[in-house]
Biopython code that builds the backbone (N, CA, C, O; Angstrom):
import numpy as np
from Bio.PDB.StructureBuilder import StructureBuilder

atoms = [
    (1, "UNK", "N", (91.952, -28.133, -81.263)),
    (1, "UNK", "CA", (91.053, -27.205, -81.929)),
    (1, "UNK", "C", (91.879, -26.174, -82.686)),
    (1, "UNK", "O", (92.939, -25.695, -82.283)),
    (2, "UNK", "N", (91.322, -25.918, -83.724)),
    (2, "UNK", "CA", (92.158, -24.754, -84.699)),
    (2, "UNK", "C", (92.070, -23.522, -83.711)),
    (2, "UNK", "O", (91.473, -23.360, -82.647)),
    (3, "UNK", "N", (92.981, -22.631, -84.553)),
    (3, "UNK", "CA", (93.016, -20.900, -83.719)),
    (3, "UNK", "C", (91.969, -20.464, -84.596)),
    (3, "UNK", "O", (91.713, -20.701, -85.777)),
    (4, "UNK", "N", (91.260, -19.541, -83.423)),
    (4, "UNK", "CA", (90.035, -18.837, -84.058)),
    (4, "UNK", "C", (90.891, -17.318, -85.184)),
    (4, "UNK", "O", (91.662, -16.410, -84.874)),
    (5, "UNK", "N", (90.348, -17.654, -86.277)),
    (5, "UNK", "CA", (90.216, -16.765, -87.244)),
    (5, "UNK", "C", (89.955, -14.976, -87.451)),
    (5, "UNK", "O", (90.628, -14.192, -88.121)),
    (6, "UNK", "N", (88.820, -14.729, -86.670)),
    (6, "UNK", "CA", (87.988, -13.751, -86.492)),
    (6, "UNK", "C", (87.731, -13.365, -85.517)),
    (6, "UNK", "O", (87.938, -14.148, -84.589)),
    (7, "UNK", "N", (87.053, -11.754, -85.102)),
    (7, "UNK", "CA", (86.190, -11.586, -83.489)),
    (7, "UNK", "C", (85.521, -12.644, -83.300)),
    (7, "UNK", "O", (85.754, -13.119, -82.189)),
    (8, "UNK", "N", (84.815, -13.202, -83.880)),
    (8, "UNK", "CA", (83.694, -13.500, -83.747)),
    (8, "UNK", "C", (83.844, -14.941, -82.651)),
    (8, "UNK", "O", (83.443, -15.260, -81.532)),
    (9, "UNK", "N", (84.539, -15.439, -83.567)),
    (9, "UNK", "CA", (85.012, -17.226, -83.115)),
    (9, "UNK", "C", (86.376, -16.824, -82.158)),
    (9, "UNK", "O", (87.093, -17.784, -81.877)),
    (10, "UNK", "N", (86.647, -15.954, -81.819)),
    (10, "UNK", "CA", (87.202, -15.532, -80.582)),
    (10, "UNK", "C", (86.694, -15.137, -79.111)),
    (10, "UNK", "O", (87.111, -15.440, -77.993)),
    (11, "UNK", "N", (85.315, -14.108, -79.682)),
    (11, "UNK", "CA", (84.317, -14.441, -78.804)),
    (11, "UNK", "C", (83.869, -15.373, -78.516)),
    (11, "UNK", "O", (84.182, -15.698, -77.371)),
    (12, "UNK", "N", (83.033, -16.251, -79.165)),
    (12, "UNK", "CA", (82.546, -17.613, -78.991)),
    (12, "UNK", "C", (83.604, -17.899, -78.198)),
    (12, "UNK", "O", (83.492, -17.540, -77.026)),
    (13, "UNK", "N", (84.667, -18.484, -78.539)),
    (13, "UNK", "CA", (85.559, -19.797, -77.735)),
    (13, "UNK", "C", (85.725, -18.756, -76.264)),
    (13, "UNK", "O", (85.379, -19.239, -75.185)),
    (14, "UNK", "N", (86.029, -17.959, -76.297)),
    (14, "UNK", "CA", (85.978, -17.430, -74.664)),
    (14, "UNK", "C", (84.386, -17.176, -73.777)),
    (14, "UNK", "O", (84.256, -17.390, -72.572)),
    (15, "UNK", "N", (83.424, -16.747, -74.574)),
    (15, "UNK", "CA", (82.087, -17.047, -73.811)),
    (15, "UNK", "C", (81.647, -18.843, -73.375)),
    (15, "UNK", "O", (80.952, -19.276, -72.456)),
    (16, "UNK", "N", (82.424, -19.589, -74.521)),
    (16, "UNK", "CA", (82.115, -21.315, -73.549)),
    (16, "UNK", "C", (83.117, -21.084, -72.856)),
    (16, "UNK", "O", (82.974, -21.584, -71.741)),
    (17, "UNK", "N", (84.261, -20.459, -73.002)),
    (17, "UNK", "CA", (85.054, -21.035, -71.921)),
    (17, "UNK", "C", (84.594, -20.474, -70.471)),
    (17, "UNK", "O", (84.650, -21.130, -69.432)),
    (18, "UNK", "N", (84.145, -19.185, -70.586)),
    (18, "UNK", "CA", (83.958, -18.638, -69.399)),
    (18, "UNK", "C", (82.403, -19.293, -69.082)),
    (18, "UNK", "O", (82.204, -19.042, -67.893)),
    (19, "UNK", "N", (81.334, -19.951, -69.579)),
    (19, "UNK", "CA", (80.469, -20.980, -69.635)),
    (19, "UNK", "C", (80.661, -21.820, -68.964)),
    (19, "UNK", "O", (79.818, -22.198, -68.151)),
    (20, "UNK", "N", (81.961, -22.432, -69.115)),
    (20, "UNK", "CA", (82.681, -23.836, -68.668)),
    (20, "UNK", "C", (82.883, -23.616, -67.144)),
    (20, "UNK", "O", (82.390, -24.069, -66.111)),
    (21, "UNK", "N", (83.890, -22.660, -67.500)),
    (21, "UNK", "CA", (84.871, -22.299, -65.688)),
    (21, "UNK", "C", (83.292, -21.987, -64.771)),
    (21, "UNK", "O", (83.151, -22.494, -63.658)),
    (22, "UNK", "N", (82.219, -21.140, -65.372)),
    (22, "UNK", "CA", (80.949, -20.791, -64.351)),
    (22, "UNK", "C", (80.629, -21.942, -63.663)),
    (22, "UNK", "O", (80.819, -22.102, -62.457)),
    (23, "UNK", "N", (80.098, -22.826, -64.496)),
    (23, "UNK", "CA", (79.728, -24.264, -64.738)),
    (23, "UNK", "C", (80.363, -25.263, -63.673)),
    (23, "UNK", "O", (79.777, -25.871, -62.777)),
    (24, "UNK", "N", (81.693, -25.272, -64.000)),
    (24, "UNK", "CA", (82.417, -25.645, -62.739)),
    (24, "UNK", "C", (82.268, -25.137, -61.805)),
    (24, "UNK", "O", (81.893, -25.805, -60.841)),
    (25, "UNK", "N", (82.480, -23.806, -61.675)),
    (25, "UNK", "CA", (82.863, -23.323, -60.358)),
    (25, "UNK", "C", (81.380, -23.318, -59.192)),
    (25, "UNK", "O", (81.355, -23.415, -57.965)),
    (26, "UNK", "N", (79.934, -23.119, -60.493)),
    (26, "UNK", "CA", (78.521, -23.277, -59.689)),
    (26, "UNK", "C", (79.336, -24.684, -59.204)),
    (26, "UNK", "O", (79.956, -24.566, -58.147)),
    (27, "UNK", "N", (79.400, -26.161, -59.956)),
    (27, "UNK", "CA", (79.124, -27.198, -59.418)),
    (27, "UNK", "C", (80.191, -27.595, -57.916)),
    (27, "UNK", "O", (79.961, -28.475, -57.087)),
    (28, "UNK", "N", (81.547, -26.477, -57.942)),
    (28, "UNK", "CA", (82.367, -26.798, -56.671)),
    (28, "UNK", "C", (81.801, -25.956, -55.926)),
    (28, "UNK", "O", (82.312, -26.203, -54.834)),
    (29, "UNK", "N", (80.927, -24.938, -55.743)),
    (29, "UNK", "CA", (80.406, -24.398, -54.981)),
    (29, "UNK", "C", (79.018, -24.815, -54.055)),
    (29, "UNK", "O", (78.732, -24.424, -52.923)),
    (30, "UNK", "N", (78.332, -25.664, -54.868)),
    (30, "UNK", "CA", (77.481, -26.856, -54.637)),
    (30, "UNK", "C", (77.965, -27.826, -53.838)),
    (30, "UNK", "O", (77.376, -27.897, -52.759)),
    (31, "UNK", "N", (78.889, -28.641, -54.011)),
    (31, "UNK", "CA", (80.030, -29.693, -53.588)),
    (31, "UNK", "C", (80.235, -29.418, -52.370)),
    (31, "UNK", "O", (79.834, -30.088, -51.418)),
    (32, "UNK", "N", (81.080, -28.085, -52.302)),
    (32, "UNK", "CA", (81.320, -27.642, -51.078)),
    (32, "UNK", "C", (80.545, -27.198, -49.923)),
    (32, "UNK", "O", (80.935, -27.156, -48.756)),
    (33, "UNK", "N", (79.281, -26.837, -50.433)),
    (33, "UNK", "CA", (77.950, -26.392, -49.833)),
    (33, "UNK", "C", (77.690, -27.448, -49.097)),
    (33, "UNK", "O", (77.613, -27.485, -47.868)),
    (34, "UNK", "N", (77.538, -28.410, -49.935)),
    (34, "UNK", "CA", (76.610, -30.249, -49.372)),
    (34, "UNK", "C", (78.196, -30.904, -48.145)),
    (34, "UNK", "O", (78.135, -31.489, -47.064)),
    (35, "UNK", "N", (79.170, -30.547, -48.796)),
    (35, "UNK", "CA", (79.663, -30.985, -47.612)),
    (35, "UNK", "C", (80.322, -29.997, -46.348)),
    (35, "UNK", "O", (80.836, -30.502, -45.350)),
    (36, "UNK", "N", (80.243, -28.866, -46.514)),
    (36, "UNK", "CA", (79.860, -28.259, -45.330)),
    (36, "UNK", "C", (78.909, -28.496, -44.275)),
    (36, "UNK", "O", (79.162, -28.744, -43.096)),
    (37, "UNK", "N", (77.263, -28.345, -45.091)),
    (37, "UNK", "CA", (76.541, -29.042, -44.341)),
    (37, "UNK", "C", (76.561, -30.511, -43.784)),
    (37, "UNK", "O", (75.973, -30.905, -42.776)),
    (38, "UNK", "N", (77.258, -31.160, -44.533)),
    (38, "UNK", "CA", (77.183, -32.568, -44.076)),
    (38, "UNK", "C", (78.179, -32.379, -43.008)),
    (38, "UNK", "O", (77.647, -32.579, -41.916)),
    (39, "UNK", "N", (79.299, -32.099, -42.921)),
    (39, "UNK", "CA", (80.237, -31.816, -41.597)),
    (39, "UNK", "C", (79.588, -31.146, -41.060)),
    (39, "UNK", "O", (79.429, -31.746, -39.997)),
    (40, "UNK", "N", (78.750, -29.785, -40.971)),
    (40, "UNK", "CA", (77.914, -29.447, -39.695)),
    (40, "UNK", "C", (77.054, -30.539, -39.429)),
    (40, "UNK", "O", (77.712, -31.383, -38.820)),
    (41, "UNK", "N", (76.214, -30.810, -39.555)),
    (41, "UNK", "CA", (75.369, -31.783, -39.071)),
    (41, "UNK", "C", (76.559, -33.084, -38.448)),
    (41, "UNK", "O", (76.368, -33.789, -37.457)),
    (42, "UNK", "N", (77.198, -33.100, -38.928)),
    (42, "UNK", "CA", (78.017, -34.397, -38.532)),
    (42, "UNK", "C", (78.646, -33.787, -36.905)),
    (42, "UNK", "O", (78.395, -34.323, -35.825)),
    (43, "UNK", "N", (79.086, -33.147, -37.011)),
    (43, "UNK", "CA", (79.749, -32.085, -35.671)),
    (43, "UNK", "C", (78.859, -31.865, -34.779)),
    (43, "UNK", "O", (79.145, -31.946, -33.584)),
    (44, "UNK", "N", (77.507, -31.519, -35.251)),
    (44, "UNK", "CA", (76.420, -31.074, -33.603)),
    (44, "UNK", "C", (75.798, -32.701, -33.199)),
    (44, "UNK", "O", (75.319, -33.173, -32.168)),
    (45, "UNK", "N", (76.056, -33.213, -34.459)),
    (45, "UNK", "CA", (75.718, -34.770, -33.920)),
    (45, "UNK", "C", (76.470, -35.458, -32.554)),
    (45, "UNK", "O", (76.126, -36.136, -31.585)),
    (46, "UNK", "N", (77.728, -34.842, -33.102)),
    (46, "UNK", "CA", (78.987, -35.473, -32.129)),
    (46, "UNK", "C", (79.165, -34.769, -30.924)),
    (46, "UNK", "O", (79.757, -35.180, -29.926)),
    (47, "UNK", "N", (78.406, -33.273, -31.140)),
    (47, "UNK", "CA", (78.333, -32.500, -29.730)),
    (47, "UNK", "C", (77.537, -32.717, -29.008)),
    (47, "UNK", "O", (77.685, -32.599, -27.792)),
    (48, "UNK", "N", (76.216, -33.186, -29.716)),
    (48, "UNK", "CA", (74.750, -33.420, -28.860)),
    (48, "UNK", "C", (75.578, -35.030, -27.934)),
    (48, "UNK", "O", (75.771, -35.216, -26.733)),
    (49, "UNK", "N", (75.877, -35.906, -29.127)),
    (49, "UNK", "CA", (76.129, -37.077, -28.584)),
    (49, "UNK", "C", (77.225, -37.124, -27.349)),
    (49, "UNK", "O", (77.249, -38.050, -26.538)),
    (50, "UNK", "N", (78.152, -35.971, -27.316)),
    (50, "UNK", "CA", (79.433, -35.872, -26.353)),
    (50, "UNK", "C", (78.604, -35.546, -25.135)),
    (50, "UNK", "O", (78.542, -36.328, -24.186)),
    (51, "UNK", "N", (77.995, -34.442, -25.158)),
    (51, "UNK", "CA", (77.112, -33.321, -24.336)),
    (51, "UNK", "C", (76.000, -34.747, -23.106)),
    (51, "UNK", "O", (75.990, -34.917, -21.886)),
    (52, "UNK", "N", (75.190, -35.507, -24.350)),
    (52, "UNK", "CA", (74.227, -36.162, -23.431)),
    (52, "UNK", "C", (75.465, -37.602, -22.563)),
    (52, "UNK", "O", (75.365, -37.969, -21.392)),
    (53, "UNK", "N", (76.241, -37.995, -23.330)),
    (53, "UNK", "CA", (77.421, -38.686, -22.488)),
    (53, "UNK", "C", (77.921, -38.079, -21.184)),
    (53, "UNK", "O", (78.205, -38.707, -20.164)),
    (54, "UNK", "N", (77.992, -36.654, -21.384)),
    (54, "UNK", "CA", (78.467, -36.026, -19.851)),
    (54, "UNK", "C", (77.560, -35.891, -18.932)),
    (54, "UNK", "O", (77.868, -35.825, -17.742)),
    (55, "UNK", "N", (76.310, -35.830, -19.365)),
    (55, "UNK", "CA", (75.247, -35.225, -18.183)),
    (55, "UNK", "C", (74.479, -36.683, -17.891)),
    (55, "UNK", "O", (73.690, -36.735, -16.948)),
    (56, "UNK", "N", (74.737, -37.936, -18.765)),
    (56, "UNK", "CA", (74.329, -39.512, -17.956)),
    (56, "UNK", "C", (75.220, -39.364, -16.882)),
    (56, "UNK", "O", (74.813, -39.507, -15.729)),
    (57, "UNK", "N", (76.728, -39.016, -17.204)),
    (57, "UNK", "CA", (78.037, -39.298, -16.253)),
    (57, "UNK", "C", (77.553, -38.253, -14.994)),
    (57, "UNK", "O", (77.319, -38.626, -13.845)),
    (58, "UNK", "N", (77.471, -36.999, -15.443)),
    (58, "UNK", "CA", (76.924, -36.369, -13.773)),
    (58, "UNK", "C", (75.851, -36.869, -13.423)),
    (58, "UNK", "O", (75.749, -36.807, -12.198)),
    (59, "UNK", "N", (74.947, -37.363, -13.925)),
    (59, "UNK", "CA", (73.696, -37.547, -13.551)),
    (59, "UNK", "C", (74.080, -38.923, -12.661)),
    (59, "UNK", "O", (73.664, -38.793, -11.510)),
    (60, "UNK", "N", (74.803, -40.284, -12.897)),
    (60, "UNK", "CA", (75.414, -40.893, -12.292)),
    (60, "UNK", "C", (76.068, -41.036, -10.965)),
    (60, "UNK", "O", (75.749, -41.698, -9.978)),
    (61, "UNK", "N", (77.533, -39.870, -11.312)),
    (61, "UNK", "CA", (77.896, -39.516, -9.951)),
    (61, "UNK", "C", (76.950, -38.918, -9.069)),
    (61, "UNK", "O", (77.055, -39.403, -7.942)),
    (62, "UNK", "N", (75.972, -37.952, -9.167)),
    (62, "UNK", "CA", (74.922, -37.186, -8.569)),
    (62, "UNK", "C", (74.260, -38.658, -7.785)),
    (62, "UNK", "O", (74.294, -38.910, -6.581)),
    (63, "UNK", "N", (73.781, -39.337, -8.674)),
    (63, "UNK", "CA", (73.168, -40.237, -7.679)),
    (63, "UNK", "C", (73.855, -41.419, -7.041)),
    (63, "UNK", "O", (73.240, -42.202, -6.317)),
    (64, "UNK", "N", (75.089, -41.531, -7.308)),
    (64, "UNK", "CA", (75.982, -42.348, -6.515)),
    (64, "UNK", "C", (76.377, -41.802, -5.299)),
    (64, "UNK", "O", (76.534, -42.475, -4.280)),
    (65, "UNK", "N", (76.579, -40.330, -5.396)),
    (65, "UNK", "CA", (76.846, -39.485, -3.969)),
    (65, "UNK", "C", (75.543, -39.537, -2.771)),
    (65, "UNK", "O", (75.512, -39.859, -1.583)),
    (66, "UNK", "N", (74.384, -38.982, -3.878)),
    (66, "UNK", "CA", (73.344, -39.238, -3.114)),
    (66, "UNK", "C", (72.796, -40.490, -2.322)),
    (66, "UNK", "O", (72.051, -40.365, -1.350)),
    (67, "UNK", "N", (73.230, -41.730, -2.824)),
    (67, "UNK", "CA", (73.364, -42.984, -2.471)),
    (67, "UNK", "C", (74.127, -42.994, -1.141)),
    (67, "UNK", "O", (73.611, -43.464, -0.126)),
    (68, "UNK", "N", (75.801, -42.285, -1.160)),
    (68, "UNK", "CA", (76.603, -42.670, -0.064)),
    (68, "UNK", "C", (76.004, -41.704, 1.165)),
    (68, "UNK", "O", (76.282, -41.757, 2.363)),
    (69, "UNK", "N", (75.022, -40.736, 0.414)),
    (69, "UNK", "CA", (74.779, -39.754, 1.418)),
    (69, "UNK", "C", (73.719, -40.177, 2.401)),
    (69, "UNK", "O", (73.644, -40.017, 3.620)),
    (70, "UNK", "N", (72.698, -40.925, 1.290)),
    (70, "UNK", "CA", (71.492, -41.901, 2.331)),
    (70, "UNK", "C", (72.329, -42.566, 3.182)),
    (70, "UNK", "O", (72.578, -42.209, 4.333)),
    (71, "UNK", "N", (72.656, -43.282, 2.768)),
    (71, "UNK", "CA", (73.164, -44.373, 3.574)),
    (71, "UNK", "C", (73.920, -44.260, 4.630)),
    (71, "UNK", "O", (73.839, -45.118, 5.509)),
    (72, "UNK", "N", (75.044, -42.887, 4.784)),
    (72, "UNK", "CA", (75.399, -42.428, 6.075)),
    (72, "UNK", "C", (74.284, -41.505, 6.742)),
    (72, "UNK", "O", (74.176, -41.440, 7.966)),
    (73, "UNK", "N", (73.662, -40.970, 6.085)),
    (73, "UNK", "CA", (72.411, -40.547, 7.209)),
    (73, "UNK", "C", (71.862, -41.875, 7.660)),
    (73, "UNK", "O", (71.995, -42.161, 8.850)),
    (74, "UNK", "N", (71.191, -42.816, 6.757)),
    (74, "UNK", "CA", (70.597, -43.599, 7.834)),
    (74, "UNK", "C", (71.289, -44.562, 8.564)),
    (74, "UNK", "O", (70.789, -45.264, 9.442)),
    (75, "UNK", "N", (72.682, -44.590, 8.113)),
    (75, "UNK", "CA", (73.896, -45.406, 9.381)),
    (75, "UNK", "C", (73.901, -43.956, 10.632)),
    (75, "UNK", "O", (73.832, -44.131, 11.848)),
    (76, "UNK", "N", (73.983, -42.803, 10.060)),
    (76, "UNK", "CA", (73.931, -42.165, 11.489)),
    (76, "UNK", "C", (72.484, -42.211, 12.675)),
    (76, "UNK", "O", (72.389, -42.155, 13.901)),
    (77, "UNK", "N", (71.699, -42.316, 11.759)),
    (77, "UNK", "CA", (69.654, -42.669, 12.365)),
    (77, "UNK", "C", (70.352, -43.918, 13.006)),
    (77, "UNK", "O", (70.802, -43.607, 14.108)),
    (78, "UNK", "N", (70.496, -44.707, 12.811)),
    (78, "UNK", "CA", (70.434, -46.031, 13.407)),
    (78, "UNK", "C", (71.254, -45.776, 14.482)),
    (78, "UNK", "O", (70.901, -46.078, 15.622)),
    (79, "UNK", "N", (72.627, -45.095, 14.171)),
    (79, "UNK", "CA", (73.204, -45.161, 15.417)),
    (79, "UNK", "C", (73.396, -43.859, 16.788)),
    (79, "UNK", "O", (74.276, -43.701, 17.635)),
    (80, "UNK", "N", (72.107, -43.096, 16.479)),
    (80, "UNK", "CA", (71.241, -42.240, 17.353)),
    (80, "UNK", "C", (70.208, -43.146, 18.004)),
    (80, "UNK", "O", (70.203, -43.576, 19.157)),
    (81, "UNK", "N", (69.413, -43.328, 17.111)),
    (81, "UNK", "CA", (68.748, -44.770, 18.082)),
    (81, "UNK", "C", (68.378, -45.458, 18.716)),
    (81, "UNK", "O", (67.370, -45.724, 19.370)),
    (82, "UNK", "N", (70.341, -46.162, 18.257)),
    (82, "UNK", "CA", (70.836, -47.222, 19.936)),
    (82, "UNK", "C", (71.218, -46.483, 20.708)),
    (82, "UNK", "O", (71.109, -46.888, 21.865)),
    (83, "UNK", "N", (71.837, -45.082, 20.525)),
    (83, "UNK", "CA", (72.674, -44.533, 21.522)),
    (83, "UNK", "C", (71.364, -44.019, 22.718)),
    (83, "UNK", "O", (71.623, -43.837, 23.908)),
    (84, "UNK", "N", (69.873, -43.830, 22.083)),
    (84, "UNK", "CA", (68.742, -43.304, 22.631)),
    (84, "UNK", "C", (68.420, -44.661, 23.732)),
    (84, "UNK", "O", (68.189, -44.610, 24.940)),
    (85, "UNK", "N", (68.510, -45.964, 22.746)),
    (85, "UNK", "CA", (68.013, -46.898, 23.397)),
    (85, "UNK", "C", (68.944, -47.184, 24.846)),
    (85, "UNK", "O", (68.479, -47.384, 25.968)),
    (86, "UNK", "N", (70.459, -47.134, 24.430)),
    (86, "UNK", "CA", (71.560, -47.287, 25.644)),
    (86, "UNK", "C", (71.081, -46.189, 26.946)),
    (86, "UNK", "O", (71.185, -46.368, 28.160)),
    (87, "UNK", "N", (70.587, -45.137, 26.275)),
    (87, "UNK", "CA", (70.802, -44.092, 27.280)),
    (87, "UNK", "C", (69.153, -44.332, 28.294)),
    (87, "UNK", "O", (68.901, -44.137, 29.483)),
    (88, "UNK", "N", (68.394, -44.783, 27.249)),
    (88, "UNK", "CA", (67.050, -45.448, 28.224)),
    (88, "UNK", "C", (67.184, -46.596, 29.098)),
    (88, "UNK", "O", (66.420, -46.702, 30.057)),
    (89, "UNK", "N", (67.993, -47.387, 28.890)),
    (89, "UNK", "CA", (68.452, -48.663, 29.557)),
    (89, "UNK", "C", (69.471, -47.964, 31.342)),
    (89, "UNK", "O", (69.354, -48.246, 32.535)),
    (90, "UNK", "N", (70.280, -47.101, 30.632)),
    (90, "UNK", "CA", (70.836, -46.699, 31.701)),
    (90, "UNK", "C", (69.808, -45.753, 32.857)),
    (90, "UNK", "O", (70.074, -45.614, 34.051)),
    (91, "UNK", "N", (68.673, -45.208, 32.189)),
    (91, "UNK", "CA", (67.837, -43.899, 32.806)),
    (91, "UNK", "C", (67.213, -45.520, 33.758)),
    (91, "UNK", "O", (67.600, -45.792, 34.895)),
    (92, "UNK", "N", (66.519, -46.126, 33.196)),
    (92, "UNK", "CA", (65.648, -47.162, 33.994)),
    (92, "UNK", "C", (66.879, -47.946, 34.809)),
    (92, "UNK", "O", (66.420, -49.016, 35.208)),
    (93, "UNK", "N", (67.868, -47.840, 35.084)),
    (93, "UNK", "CA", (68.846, -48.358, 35.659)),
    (93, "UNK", "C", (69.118, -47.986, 37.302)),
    (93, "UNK", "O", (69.318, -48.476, 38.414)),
    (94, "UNK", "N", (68.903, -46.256, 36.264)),
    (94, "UNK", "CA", (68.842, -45.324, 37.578)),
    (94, "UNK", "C", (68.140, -45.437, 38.474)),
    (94, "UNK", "O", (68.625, -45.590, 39.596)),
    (95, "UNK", "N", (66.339, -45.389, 38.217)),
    (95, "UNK", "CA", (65.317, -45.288, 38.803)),
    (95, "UNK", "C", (65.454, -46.804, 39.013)),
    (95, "UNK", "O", (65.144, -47.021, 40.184)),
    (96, "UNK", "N", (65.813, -48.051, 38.332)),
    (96, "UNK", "CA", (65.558, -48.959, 39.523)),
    (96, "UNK", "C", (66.648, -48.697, 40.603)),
    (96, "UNK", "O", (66.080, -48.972, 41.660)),
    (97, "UNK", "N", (67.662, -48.387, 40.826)),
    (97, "UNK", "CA", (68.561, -48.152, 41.623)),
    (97, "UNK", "C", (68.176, -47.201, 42.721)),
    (97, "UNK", "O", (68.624, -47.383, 43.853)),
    (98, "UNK", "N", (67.435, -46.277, 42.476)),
    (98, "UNK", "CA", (67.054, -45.078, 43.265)),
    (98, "UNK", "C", (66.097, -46.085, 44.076)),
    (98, "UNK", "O", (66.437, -46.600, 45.141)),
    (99, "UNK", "N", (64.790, -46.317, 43.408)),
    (99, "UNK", "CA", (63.526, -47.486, 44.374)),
    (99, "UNK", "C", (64.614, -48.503, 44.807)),
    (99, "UNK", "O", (64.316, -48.961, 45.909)),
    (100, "UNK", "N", (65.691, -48.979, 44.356)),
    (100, "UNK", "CA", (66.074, -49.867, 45.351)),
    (100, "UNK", "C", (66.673, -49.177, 46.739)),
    (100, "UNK", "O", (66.658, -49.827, 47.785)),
    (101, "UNK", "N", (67.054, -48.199, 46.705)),
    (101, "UNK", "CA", (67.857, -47.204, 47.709)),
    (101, "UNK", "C", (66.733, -46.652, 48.820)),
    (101, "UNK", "O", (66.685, -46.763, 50.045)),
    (102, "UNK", "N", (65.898, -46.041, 47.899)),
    (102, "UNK", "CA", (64.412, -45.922, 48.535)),
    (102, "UNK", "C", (64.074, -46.908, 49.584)),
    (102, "UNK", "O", (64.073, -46.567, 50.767)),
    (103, "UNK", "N", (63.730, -48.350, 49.141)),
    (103, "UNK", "CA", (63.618, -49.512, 49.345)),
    (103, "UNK", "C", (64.038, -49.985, 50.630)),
    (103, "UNK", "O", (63.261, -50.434, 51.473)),
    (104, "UNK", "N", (65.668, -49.847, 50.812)),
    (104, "UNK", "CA", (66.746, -49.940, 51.602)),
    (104, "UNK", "C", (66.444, -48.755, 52.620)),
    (104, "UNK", "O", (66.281, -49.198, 53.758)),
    (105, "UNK", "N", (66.324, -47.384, 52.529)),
    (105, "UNK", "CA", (66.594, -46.502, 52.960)),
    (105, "UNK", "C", (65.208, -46.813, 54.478)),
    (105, "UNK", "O", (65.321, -46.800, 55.703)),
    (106, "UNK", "N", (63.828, -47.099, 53.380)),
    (106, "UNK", "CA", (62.889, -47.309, 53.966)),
    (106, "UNK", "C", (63.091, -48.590, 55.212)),
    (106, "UNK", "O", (62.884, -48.626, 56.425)),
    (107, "UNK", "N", (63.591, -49.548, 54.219)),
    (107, "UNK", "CA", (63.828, -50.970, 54.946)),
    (107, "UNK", "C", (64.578, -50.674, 56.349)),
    (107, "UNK", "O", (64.334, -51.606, 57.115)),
    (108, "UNK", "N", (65.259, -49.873, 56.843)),
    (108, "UNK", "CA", (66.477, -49.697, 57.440)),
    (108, "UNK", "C", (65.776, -48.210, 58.369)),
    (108, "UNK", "O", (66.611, -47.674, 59.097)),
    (109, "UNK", "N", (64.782, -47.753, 58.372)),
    (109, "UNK", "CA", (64.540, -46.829, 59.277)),
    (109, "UNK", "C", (62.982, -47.825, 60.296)),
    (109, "UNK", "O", (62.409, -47.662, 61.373)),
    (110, "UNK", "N", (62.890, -48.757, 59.199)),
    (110, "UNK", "CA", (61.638, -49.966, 60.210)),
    (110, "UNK", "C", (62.390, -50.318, 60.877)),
    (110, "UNK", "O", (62.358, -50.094, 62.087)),
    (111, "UNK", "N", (63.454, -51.092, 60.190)),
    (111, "UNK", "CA", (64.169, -51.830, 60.985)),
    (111, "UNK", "C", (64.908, -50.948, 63.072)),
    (111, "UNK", "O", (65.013, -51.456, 64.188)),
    (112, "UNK", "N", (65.207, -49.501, 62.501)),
    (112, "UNK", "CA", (65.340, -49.058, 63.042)),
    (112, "UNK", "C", (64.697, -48.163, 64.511)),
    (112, "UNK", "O", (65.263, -47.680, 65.492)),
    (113, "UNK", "N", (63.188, -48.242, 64.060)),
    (113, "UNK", "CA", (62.221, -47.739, 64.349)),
    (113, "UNK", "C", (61.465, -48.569, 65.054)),
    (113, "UNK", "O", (60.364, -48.203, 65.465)),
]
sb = StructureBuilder()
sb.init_structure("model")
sb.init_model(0)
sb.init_chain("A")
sb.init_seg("    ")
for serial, (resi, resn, name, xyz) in enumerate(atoms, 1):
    if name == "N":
        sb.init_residue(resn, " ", resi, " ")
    sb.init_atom(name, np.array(xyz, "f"), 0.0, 1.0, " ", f" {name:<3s}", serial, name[0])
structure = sb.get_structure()
């Protein structure tokens, strides 16, 4: 382009230019806008998605513990129980032992008598 001549066409060529650089600078400011937002949204995506990955994983262990926890309570139930049932076996053990003593005791004062 020739050198401007006059004010005039000196003005001009610096009002497009400063036209131009606006022009640009609106459209990198735009640019940068859309992909800001697009990296935010991309980022809480990846936080929501990290976030619900951790709380399946506790939610998991939570009920895997709770699992080992049933299951030794009711291995300890079961083996209260038998220990109830052993200790009834031995109580009726007693009392037949006692009526047999009874039994004897009685048997043995006829005999005596």
């Amino acid at each position: 382009m020739d050198e401007p001549t006059n004010c005039s066409d000196h003005f001009e060529l610096f009002k497009s230019d400063i036209e131009t650089r606006s022009s640009e600078l609106m459209q990198h400011l735009e640019s940068s806008r859309n992909t800001f937002w697009e990296n935010l949204h991309a980022c809480r995506e990846y936080v929501i998605e990290r976030i619900n990955f951790l709380f399946s994983e506790l939610e998991s262990q939570a009920l895997y513990e709770q699992k080992l926890i049933d299951d030794k309570a009711q291995e300890l139930g079961i083996d209260i129980m038998n220990t109830f049932e052993r200790i009834g076996a031995c109580v009726s053990t007693i009392d037949a032992c006692k009526q047999s003593l009874k039994n004897l005791s009685f048997d043995a004062r006829v005999a005596k008598g």
